[in-house]
PDB file of N, CA, C and O in Angstrom:
ATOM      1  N   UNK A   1     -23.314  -2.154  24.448  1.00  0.00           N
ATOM      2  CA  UNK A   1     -23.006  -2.340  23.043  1.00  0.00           C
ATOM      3  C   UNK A   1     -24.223  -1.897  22.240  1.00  0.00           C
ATOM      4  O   UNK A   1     -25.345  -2.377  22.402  1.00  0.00           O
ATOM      5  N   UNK A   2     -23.904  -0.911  21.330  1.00  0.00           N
ATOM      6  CA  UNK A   2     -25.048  -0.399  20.541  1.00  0.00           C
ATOM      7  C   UNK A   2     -25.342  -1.836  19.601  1.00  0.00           C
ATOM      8  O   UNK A   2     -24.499  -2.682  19.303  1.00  0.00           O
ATOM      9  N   UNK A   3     -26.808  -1.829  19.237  1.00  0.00           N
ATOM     10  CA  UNK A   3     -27.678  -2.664  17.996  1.00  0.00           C
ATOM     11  C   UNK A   3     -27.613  -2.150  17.345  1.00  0.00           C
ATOM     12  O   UNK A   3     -27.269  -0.983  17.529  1.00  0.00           O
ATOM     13  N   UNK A   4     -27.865  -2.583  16.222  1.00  0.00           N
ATOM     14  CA  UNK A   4     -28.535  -2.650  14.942  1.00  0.00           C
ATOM     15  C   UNK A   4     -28.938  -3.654  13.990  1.00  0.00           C
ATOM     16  O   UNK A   4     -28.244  -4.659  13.835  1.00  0.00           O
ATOM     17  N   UNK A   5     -30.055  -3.461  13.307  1.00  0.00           N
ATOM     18  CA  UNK A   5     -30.451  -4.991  12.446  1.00  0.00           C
ATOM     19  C   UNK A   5     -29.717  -4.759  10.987  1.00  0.00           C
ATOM     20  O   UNK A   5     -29.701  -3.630  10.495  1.00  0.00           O
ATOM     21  N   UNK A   6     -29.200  -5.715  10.421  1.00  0.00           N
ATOM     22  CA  UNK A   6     -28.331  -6.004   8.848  1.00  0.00           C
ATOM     23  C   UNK A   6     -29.138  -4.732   8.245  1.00  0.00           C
ATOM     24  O   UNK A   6     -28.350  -3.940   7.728  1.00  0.00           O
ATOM     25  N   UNK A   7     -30.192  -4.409   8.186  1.00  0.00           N
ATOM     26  CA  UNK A   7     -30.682  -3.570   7.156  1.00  0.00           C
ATOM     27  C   UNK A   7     -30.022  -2.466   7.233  1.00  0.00           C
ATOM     28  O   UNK A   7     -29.247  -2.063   6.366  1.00  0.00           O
ATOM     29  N   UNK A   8     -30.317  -1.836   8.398  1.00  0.00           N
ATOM     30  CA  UNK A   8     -30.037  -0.320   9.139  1.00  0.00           C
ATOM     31  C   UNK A   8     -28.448  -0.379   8.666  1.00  0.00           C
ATOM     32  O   UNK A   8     -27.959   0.593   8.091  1.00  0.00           O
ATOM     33  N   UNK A   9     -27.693  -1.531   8.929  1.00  0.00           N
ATOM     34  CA  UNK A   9     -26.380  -1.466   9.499  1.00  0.00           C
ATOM     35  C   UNK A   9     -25.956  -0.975   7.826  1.00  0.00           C
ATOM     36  O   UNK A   9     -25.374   0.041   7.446  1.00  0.00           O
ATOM     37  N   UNK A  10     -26.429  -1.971   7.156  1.00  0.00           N
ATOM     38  CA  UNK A  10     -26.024  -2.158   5.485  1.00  0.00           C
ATOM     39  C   UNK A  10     -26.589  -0.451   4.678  1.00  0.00           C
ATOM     40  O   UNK A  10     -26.085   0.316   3.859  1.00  0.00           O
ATOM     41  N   UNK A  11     -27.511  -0.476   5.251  1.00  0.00           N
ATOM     42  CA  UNK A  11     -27.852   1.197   4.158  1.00  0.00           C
ATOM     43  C   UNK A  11     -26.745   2.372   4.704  1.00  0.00           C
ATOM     44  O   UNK A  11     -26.276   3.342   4.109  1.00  0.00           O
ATOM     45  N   UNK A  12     -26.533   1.880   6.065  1.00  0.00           N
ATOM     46  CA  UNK A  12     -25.401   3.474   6.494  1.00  0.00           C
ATOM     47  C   UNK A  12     -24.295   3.022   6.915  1.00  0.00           C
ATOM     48  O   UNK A  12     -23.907   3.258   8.059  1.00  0.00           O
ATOM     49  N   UNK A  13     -23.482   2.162   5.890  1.00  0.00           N
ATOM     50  CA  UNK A  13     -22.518   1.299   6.178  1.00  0.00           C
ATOM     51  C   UNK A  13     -21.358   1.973   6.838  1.00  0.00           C
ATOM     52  O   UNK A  13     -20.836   1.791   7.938  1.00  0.00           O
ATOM     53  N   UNK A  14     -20.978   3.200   5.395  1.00  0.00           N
ATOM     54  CA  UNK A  14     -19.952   3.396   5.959  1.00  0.00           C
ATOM     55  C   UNK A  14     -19.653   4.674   7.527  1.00  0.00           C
ATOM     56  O   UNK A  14     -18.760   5.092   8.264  1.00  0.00           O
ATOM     57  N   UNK A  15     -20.836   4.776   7.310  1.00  0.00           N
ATOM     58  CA  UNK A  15     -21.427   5.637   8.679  1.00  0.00           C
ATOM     59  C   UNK A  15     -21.207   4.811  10.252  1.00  0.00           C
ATOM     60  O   UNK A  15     -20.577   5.166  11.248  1.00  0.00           O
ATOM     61  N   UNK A  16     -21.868   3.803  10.025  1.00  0.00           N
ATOM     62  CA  UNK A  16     -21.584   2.757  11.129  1.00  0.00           C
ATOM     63  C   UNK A  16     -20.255   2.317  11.076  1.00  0.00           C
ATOM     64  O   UNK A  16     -19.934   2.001  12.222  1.00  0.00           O
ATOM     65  N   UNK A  17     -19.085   2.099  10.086  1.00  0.00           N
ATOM     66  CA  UNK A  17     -17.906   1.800  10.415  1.00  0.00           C
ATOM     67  C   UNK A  17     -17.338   3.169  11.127  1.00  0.00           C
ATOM     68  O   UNK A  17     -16.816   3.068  12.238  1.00  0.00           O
ATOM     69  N   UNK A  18     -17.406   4.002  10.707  1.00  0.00           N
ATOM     70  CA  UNK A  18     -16.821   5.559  10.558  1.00  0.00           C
ATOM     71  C   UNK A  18     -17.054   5.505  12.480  1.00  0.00           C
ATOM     72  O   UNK A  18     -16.107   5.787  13.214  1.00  0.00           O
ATOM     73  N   UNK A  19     -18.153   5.187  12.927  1.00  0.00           N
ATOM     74  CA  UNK A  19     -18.820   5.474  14.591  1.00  0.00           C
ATOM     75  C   UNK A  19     -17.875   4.358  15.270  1.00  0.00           C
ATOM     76  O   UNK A  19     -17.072   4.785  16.100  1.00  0.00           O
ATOM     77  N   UNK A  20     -17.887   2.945  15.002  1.00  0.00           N
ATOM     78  CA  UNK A  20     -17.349   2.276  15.359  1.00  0.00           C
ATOM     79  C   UNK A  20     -15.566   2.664  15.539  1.00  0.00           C
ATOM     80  O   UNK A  20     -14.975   2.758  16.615  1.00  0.00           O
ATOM     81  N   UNK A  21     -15.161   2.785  14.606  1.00  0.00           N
ATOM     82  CA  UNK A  21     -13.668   3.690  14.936  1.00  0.00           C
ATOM     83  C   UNK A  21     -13.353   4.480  15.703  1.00  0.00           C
ATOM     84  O   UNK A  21     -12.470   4.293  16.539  1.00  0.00           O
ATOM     85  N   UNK A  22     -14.025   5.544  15.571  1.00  0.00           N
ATOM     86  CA  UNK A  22     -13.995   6.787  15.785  1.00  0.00           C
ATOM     87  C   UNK A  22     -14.470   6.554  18.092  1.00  0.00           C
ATOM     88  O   UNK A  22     -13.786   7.029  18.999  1.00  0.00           O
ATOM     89  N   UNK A  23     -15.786   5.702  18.252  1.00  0.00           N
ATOM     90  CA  UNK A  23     -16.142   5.622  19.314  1.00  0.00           C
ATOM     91  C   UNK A  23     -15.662   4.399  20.124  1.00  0.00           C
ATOM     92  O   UNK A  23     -16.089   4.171  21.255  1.00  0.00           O
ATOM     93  N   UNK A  24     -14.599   3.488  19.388  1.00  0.00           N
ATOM     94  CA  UNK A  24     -14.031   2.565  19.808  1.00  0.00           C
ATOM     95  C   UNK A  24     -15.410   1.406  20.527  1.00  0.00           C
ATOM     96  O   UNK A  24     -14.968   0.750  21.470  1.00  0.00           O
ATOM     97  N   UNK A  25     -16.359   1.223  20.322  1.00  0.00           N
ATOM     98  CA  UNK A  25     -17.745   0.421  20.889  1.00  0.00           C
ATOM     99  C   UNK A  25     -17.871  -0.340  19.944  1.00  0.00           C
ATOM    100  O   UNK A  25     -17.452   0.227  18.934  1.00  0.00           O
ATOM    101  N   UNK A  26     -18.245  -1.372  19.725  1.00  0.00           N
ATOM    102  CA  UNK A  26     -18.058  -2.746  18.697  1.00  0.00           C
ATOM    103  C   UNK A  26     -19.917  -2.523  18.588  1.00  0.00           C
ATOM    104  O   UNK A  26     -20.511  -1.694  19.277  1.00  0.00           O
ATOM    105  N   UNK A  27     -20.420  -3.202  17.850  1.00  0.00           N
ATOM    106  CA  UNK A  27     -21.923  -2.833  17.351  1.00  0.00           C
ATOM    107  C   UNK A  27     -22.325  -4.176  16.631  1.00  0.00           C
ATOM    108  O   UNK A  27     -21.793  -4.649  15.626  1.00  0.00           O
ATOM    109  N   UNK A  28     -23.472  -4.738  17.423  1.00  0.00           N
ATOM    110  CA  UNK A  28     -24.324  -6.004  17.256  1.00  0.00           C
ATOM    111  C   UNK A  28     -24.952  -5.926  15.911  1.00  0.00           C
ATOM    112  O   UNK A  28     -25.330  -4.800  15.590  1.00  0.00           O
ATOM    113  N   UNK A  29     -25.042  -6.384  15.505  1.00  0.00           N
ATOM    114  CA  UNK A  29     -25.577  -6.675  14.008  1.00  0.00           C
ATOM    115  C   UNK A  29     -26.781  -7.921  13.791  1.00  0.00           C
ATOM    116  O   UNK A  29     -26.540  -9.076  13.441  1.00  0.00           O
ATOM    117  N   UNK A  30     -27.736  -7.509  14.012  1.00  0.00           N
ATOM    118  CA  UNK A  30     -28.551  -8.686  14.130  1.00  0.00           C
ATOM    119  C   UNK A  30     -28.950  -8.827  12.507  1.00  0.00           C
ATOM    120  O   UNK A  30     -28.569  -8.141  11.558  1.00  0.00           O
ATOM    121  N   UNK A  31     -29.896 -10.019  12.546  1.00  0.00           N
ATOM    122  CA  UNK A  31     -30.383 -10.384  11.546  1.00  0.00           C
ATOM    123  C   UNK A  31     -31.886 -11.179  11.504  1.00  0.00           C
ATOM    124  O   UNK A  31     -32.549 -11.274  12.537  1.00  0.00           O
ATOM    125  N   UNK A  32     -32.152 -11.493  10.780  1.00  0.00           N
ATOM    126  CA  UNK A  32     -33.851 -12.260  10.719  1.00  0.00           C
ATOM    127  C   UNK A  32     -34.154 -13.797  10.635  1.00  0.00           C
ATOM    128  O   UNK A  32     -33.375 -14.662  10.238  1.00  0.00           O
ATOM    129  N   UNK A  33     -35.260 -13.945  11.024  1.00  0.00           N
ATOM    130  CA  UNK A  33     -35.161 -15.783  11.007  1.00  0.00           C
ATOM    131  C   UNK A  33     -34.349 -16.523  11.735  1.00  0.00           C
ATOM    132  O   UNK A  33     -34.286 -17.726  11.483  1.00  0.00           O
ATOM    133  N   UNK A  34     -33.365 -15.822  13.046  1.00  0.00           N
ATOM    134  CA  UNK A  34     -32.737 -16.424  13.395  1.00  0.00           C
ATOM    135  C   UNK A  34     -31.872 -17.049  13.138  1.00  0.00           C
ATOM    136  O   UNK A  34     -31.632 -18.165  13.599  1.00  0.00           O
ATOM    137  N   UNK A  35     -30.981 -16.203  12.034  1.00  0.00           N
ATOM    138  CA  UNK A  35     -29.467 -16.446  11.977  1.00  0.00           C
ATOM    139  C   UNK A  35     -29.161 -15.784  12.280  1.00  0.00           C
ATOM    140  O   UNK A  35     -29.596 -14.637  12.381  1.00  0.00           O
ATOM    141  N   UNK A  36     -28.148 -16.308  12.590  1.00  0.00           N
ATOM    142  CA  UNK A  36     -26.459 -15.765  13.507  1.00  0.00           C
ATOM    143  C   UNK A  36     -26.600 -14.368  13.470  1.00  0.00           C
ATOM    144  O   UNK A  36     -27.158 -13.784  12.542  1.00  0.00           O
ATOM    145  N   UNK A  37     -26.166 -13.876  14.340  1.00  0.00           N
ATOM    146  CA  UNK A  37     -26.047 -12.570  14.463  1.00  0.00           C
ATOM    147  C   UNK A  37     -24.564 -12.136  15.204  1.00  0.00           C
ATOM    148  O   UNK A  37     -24.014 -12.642  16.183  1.00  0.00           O
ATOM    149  N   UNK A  38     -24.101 -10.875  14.248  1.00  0.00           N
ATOM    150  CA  UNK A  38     -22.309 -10.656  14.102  1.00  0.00           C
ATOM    151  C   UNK A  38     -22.341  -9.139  14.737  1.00  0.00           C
ATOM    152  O   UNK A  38     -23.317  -8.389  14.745  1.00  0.00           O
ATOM    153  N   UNK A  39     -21.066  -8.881  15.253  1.00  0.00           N
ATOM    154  CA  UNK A  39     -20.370  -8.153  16.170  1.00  0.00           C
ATOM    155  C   UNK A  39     -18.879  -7.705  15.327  1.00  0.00           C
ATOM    156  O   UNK A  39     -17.790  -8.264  15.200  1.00  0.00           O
ATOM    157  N   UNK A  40     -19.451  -6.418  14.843  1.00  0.00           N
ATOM    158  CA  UNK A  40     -18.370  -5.152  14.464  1.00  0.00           C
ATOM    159  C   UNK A  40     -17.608  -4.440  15.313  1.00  0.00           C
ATOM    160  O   UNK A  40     -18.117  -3.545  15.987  1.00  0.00           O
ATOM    161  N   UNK A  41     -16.202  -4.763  15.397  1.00  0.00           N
ATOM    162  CA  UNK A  41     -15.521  -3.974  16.118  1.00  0.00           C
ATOM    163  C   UNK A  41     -14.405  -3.030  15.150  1.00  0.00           C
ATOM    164  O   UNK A  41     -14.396  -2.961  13.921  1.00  0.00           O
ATOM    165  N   UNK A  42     -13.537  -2.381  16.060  1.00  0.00           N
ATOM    166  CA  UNK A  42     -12.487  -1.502  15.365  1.00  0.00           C
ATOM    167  C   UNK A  42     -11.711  -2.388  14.940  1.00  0.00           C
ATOM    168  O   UNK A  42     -12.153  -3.496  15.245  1.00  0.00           O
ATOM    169  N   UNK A  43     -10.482  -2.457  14.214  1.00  0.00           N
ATOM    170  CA  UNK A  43      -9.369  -3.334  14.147  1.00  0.00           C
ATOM    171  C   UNK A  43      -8.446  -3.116  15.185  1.00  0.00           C
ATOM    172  O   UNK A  43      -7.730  -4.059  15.522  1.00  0.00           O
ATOM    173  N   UNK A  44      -8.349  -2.068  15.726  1.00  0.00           N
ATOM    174  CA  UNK A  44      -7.555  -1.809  17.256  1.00  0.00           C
ATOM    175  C   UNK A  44      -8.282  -2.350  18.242  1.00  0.00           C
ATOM    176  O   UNK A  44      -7.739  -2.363  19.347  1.00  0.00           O
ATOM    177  N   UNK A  45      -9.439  -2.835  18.145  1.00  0.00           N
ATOM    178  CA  UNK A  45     -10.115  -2.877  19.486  1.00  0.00           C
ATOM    179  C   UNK A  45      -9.866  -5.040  18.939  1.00  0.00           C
ATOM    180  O   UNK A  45      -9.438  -5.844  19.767  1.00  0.00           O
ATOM    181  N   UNK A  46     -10.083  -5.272  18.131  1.00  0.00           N
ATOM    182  CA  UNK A  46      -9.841  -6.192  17.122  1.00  0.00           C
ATOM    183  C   UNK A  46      -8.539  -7.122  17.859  1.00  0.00           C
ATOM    184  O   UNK A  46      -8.589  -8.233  18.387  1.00  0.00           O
ATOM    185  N   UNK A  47      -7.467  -6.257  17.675  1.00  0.00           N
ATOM    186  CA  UNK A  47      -5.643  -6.484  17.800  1.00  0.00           C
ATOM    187  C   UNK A  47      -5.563  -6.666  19.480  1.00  0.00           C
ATOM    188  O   UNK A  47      -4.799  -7.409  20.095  1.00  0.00           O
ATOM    189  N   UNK A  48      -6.221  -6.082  19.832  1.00  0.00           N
ATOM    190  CA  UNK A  48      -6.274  -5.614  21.398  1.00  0.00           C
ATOM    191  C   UNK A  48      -6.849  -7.269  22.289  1.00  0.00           C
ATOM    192  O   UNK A  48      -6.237  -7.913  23.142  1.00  0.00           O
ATOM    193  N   UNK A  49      -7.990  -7.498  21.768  1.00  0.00           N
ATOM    194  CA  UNK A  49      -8.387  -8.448  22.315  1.00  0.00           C
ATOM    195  C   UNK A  49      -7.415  -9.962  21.544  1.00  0.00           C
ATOM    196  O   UNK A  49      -7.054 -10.962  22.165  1.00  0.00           O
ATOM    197  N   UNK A  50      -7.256  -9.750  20.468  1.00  0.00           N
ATOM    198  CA  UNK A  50      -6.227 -11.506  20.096  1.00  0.00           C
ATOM    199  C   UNK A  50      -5.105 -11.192  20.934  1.00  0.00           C
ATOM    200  O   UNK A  50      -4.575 -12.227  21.336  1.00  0.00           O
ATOM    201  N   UNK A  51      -4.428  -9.926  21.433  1.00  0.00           N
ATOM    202  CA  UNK A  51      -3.405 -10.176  22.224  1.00  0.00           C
ATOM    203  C   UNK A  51      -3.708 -10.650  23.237  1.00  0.00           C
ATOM    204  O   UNK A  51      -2.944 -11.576  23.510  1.00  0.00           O
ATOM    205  N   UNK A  52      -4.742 -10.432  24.243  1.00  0.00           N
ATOM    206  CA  UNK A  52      -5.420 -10.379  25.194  1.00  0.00           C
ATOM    207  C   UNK A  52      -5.629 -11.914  25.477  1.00  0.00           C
ATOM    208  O   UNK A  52      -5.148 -12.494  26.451  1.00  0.00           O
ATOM    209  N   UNK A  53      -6.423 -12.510  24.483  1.00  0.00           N
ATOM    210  CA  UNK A  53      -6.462 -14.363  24.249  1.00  0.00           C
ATOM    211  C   UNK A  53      -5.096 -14.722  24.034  1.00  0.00           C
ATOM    212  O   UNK A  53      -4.824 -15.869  24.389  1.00  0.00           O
ATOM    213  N   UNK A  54      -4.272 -14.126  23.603  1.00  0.00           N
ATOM    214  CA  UNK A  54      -2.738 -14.678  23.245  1.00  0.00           C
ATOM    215  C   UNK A  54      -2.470 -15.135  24.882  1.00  0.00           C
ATOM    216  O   UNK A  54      -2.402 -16.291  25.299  1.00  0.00           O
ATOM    217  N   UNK A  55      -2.332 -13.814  25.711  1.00  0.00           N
ATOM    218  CA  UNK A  55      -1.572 -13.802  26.682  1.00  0.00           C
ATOM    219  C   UNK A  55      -2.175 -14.656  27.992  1.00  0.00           C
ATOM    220  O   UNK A  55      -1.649 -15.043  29.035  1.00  0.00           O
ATOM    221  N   UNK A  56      -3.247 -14.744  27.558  1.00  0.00           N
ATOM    222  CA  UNK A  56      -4.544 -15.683  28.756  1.00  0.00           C
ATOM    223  C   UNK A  56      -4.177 -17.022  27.908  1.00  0.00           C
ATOM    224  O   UNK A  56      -4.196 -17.819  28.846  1.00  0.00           O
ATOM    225  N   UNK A  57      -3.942 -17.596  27.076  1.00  0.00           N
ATOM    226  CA  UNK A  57      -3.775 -18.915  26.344  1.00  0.00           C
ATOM    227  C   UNK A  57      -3.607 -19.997  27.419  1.00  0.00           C
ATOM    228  O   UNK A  57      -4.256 -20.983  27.769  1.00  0.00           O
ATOM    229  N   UNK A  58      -2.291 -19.312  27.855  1.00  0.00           N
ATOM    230  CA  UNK A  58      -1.282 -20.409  29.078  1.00  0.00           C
ATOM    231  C   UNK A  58      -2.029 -19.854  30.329  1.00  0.00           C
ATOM    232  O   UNK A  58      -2.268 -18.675  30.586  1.00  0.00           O
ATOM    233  N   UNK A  59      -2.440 -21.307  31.267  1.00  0.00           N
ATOM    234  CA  UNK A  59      -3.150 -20.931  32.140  1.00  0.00           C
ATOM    235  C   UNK A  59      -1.891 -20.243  33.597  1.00  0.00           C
ATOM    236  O   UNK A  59      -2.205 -19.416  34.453  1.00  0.00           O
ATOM    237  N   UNK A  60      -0.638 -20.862  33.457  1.00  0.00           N
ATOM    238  CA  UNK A  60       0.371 -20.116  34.181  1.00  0.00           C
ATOM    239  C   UNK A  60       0.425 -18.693  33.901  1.00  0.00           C
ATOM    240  O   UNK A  60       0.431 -17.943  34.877  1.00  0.00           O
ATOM    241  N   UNK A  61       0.464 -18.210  32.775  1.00  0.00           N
ATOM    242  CA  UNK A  61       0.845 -16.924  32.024  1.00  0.00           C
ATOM    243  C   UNK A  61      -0.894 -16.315  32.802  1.00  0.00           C
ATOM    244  O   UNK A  61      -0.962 -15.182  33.277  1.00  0.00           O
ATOM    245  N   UNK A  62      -1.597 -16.854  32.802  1.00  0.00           N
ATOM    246  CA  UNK A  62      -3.407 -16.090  33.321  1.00  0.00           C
ATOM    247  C   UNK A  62      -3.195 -16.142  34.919  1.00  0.00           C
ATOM    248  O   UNK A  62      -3.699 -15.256  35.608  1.00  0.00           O
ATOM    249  N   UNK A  63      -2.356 -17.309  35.577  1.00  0.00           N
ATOM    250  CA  UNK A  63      -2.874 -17.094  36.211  1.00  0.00           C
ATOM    251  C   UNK A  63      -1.770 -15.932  37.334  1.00  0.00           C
ATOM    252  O   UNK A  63      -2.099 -15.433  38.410  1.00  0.00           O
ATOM    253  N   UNK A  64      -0.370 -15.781  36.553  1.00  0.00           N
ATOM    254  CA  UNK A  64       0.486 -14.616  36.818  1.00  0.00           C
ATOM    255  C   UNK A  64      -0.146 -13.334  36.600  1.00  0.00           C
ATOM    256  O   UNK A  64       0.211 -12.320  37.199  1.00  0.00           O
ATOM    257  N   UNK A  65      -0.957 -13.362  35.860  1.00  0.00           N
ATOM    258  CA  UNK A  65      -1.491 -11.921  34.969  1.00  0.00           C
ATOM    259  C   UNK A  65      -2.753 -11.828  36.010  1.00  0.00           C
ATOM    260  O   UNK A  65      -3.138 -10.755  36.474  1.00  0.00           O
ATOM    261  N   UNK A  66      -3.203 -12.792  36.241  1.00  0.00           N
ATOM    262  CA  UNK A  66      -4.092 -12.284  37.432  1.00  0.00           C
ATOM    263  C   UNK A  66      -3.858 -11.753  38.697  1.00  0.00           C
ATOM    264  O   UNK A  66      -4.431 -10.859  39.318  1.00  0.00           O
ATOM    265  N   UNK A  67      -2.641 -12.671  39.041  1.00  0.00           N
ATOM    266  CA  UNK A  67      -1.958 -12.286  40.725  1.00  0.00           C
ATOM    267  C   UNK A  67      -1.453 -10.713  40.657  1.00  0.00           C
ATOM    268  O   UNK A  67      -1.644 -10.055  41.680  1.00  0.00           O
ATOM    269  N   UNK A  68      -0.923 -10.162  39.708  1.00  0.00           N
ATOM    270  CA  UNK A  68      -0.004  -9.670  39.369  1.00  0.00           C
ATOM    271  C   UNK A  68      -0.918  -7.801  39.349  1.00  0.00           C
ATOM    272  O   UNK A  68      -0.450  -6.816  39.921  1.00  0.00           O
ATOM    273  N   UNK A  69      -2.555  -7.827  38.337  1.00  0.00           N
ATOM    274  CA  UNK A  69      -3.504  -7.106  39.079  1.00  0.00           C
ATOM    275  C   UNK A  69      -3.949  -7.270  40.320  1.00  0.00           C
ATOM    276  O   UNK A  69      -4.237  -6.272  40.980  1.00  0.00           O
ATOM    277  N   UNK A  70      -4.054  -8.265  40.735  1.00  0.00           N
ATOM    278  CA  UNK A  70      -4.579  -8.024  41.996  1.00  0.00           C
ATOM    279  C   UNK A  70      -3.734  -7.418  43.323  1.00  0.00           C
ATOM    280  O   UNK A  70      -4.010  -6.805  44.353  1.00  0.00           O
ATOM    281  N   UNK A  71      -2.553  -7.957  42.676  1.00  0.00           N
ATOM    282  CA  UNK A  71      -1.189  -7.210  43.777  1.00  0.00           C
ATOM    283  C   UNK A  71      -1.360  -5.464  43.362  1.00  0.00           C
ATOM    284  O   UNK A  71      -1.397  -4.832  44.418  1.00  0.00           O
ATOM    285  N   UNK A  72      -1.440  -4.797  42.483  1.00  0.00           N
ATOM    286  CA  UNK A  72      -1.637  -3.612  42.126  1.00  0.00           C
ATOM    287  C   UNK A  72      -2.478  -2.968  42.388  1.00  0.00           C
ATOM    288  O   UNK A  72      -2.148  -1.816  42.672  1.00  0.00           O
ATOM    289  N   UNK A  73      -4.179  -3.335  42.459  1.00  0.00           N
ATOM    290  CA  UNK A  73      -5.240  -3.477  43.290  1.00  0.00           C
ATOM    291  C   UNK A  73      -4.935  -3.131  44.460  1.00  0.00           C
ATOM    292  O   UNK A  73      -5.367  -1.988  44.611  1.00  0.00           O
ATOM    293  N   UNK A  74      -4.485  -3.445  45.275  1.00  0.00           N
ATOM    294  CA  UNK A  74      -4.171  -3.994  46.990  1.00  0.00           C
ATOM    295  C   UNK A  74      -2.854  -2.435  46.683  1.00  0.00           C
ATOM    296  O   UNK A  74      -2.512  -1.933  47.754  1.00  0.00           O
ATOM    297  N   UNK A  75      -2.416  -1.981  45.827  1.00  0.00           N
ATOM    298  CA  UNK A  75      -1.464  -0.856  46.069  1.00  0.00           C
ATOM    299  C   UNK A  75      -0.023  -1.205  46.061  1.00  0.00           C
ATOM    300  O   UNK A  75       0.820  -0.382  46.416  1.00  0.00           O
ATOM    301  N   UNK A  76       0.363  -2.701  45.567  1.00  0.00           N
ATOM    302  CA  UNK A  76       1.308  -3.314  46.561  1.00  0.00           C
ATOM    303  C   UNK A  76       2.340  -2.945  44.786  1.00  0.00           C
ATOM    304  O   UNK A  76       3.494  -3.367  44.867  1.00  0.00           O
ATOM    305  N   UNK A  77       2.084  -2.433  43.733  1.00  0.00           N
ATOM    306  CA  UNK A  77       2.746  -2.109  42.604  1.00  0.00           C
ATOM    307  C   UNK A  77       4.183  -1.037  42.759  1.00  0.00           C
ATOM    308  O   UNK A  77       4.331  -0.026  43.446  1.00  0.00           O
ATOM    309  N   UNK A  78       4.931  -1.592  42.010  1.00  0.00           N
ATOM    310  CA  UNK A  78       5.859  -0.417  41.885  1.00  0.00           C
ATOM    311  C   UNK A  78       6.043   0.859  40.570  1.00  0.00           C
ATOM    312  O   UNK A  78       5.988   0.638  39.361  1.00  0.00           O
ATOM    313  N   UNK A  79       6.199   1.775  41.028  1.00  0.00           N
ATOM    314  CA  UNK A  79       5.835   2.673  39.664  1.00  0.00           C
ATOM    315  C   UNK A  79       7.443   3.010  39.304  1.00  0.00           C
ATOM    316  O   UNK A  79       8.302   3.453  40.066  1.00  0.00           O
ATOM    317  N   UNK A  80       7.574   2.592  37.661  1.00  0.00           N
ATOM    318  CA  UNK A  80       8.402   2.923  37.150  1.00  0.00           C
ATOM    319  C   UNK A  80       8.019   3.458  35.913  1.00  0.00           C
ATOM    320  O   UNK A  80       6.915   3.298  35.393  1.00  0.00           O
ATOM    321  N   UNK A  81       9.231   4.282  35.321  1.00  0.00           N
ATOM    322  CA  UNK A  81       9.310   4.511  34.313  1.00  0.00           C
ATOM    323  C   UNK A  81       9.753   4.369  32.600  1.00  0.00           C
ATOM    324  O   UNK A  81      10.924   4.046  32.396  1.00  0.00           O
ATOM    325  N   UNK A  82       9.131   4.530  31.753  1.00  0.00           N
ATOM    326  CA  UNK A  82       9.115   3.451  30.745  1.00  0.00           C
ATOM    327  C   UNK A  82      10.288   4.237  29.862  1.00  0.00           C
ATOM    328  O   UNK A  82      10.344   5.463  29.768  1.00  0.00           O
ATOM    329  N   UNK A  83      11.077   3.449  29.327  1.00  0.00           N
ATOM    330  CA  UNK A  83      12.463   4.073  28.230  1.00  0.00           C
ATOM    331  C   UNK A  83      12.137   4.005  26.797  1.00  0.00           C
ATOM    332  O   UNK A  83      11.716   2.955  26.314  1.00  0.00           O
ATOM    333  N   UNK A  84      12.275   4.862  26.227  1.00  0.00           N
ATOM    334  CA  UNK A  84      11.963   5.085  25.016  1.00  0.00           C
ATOM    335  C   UNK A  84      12.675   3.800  23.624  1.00  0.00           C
ATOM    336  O   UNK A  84      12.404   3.967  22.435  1.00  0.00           O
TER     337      UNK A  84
END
C-alpha cells in the first residue's frame, strides 16, 4: 500500500484520487502528532470489500465460503457457464 502524509496527499489531491482509481491500490494517509491516520480507496474497491464483510457476517455463510475455495483449490470445482 503506497503512503503518503495529509500534506503531500492534500496539495495533489486530485492527482492522488485520479492514481487511486485508475491503479485500484487504496493509499495510507498519515498525519502528525499522532492522530489517526486514514486509508483511501476506490469506491469499487470500497463496494467490493462491504460485500465481502456482508457475505463473511454469518459464520455458516464463512464458513461454506471457505470449504467451498478450498474444494476448488484441491481441483475438486465444476466449470460452468454463466447465462446472460
Amino acid at each position: 500500500m503506497r503512503t503518503t502524509s495529509y500534506s503531500e496527499f492534500r496539495r495533489n489531491l486530485a492527482e492522488n484520487m485520479d492514481r487511486v482509481s485508475a491503479d485500484q491500490e487504496p493509499v495510507l494517509i498519515t498525519r502528525d502528532r499522532g492522530k489517526a491516520a486514514a486509508v483511501l480507496m476506490s469506491l469499487e474497491d470500497y463496494a467490493s470489500f462491504e460485500e465481502t464483510r456482508y457475505l463473511l457476517r454469518s459464520p455458516r455463510n464463512a464458513e461454506r465460503l471457505t470449504e467451498a475455495t478450498q474444494a476448488l483449490d484441491r481441483g475438486e470445482g465444476d466449470e460452468r457457464e454463466l447465462r446472460d
